[in-house]
N, C-alpha and C positions, 0 to 999 in steps of 0.2 A: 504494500500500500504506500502510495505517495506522499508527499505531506499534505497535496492539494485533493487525495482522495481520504483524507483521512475526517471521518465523523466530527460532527460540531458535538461540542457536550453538551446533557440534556441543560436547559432554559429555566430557572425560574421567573415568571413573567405575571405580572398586575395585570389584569385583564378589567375594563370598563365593565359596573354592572352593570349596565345597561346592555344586554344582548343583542340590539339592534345592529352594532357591527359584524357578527357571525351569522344572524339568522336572515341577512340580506343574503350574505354568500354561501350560506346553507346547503340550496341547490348546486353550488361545485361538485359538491360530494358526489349528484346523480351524473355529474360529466366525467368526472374522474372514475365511477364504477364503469361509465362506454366506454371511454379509451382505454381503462385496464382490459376489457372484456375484450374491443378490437386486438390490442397488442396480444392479447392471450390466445386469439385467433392465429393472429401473422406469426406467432413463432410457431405454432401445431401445423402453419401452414410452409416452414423452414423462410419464413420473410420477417425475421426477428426484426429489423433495425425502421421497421416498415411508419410503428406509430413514434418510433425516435428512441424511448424508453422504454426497460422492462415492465410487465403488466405489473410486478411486485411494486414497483416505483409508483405508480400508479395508483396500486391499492391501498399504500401506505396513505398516501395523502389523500386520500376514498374518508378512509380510518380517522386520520389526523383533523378533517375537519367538523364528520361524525361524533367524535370524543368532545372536539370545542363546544359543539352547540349542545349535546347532552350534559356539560358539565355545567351549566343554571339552571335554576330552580324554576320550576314551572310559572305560568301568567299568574298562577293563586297565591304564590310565596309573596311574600314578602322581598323586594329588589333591596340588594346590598350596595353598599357605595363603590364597594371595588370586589372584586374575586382573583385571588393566590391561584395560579395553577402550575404545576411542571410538564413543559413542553420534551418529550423524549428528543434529543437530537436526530436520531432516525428520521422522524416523521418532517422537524424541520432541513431537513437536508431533502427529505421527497418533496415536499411541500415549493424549496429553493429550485430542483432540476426539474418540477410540474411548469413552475412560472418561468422559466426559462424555455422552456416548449410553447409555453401560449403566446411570451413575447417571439419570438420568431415567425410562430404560428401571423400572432396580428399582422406583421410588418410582410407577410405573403411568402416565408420561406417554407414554411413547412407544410404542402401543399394538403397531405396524405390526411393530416390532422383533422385540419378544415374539413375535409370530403364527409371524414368519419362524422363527426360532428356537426353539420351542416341541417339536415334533417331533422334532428332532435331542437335546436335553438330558440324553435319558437315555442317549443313545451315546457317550457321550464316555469317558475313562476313569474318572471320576471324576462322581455326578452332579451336574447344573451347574444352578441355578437363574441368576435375574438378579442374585440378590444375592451368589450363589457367583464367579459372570463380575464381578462387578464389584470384589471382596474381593482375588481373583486379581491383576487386573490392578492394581490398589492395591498389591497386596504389588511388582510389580515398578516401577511406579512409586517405588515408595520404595526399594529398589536407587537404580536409577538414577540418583534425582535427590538422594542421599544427599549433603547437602553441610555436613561440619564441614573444621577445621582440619586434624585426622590424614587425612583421604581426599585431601585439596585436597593436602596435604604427601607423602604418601607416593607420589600419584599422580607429581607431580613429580619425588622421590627414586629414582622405578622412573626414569620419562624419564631424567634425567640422571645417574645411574648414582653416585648422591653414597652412598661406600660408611660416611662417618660418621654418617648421621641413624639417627636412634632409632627403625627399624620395631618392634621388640617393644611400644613404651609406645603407638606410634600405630596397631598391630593392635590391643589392647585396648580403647581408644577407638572404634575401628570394630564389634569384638564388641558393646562394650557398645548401642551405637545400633542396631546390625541386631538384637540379642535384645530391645530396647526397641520394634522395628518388628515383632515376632513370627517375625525371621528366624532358621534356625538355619546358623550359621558354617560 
């Protein structure tokens, strides 16, 4: 293994309670189980390289986005100000070489993508082009990989239960980055 193939480590990451940034991109999930499904076709079919990615790759980030939006408490709960979750580096690294496929895909390289894809776009809940899939998946990449000082601090402060740190001033700091990122709180 490379240094440049070598796994990110798992994430711990402040995630908005407000669900509204996962449950727009929800529907990724039912794009990424097609083109795992296609890919898993083209390799049975010995045309592995056909959807770009292994169907694994694929399914990971199926999973990965699956996990985000089951990880909030339903419409009847009660909404939290923020939600702690641990991102497995795997799924961010499927999640990295998925968005990497749909950028190319957008900008018209990757034609096969498109094809597979193309038919389903208007069924989603929302309609999807290549540059909609690829914006989506952008907005939770940048959750995610959200990395200042208040996230890194407050993530720890949740961990270790430290009841003197300053969440009000390191929540705002977080607002202000996610409504900088187009996210709302």
């Amino acid at each position: 293994m490379t240094k440049q193939q070598k796994q990110r480590p798992d994430r711990t990451c402040v995630l908005p309670g407000d669900p509204a940034w996962i449950e727009a991109a929800a529907y990724l999930a039912e794009v990424f189980a097609l083109l795992g499904r296609g890919s898993e076709i083209a390799e049975d079919e010995y045309d592995a390289g056909r959807y770009v990615l292994p169907a694994l790759t694929y399914r990971i980030a199926e999973h990965a986005i699956r996990r985000l939006k089951d990880a909030f408490p339903g419409p009847e709960a009660a909404r939290p100000t923020i939600c702690l979750d641990v991102v497995p580096g795997f799924e961010l690294d499927a999640l990295w070489q998925v968005q990497s496929v749909l950028c190319r895909t957008r900008d018209g390289e990757e034609t096969e993508v498109l094809e597979l894809l193309d038919p389903f776009l208007d069924s989603f809940p929302r309609p999807a082009t290549a540059a909609t899939l690829t914006a989506d998946l952008e907005t939770v990449l940048a959750v995610l990989t959200l990395d200042i000082p208040a996230g890194r601090d407050m993530a720890a402060a949740l961990a270790l239960g430290t009841p003197e740190f300053d969440f009000e001033t390191a929540y705002k700091q977080l607002v202000t980055a996610w409504k900088a990122a187009g996210i709302t709180p």
